[in-house]
C-alpha positions as CSV (number, residue, x, y, z in Angstrom):
1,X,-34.2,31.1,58.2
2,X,-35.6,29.0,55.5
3,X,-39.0,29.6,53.8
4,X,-39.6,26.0,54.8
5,X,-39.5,26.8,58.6
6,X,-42.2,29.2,58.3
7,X,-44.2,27.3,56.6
8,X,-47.4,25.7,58.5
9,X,-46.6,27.1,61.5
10,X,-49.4,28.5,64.3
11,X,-49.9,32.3,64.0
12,X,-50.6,34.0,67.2
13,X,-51.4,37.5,68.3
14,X,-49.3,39.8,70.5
15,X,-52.0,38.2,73.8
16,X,-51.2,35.1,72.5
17,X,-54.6,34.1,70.8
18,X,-54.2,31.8,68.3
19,X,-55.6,33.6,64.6
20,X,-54.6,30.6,62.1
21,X,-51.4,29.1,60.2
22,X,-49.0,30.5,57.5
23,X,-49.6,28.7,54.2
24,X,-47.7,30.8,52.0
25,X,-45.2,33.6,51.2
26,X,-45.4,36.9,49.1
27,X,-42.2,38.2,48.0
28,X,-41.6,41.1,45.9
29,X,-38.6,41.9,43.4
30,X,-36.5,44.8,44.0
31,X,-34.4,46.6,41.1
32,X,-33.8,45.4,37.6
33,X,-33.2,41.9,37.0
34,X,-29.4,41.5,36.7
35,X,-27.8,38.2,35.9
36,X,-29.5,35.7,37.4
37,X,-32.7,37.6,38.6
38,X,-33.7,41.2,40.7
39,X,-33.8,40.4,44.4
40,X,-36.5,39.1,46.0
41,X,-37.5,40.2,49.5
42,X,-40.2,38.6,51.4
43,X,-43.1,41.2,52.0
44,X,-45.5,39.3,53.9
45,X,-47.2,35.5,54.6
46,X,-50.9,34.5,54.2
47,X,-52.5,33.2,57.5
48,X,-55.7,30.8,57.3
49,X,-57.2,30.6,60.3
50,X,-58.6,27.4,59.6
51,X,-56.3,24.8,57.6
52,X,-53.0,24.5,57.2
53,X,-52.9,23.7,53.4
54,X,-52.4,25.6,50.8
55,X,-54.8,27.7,47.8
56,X,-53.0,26.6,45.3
57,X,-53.4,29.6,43.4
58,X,-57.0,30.2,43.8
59,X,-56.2,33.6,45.6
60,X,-55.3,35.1,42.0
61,X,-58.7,37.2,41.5
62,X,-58.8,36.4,38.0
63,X,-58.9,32.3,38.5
64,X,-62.1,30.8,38.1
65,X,-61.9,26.6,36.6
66,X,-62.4,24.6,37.7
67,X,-65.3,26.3,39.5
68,X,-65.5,23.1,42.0
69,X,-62.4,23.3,43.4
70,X,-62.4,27.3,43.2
71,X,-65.6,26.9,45.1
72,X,-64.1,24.6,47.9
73,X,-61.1,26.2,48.7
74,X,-62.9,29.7,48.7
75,X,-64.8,28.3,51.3
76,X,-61.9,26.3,53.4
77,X,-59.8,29.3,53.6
78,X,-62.2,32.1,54.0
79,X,-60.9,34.7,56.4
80,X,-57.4,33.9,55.0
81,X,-55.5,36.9,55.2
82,X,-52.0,38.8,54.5
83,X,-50.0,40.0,57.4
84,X,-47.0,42.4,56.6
85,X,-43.1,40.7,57.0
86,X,-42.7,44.3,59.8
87,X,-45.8,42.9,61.8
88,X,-44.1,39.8,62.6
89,X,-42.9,40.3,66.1
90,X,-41.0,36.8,66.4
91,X,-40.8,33.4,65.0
92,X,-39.7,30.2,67.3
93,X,-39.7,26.7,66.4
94,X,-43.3,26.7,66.8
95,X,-45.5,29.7,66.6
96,X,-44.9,33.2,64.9
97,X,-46.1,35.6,67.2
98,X,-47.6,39.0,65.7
99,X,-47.1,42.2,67.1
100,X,-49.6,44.3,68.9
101,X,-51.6,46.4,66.1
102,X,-51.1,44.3,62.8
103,X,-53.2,44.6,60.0
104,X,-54.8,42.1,57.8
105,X,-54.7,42.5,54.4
106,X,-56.8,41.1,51.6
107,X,-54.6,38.1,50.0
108,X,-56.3,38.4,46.4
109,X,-53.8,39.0,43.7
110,X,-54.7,40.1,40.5
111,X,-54.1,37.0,37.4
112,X,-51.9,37.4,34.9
């Protein structure tokens, strides 16, 4: 599975009620880098229940200019949230379905 496939697709919960689309990834590294780099491993995609585009970085905590488009997108994709790679139940060609007791997390992520 590519990152691409995941991308913008509908987010539903274990009942089937739709909660929003993924608009981005959140990997972590793993180990000390060796060669090339440590290995990545996907921990967990934001969900925005209301747009399918992405924050272009303005879920750092730390970003603040331009305070206009800060402002917008805070407000387009409040309720945005984090869900866990292990609360992903399943992924088809066109919804990733969540499984019953996920938790949303806060997306912020510290600048710097």
């Amino acid at each position: 599975m590519l990152l691409s496939d995941l991308l913008d697709l509908s987010v539903r919960d274990h009942d089937g009620t739709h909660v929003g689309y993924v608009i981005d990834a959140r990997f972590v590294l793993d180990g000390a880098p060796g060669p090339t780099l440590a290995g990545a491993r996907l921990h967990g995609l934001l969900v925005s229940p209301r747009t399918h585009t992405s924050m272009l970085g303005y879920e750092r905590t730390g970003v603040r200019a331009p305070a206009p488009i800060g402002a917008f997108l805070g407000w387009l994709h409040r309720g945005t949230f984090l869900v866990r790679w292990p609360d992903v139940a399943r992924v088809d060609d066109q919804h990733l379905v969540l499984r019953d007791g996920y938790v949303r997390v806060d997306p912020g992520l510290p600048s710097g």
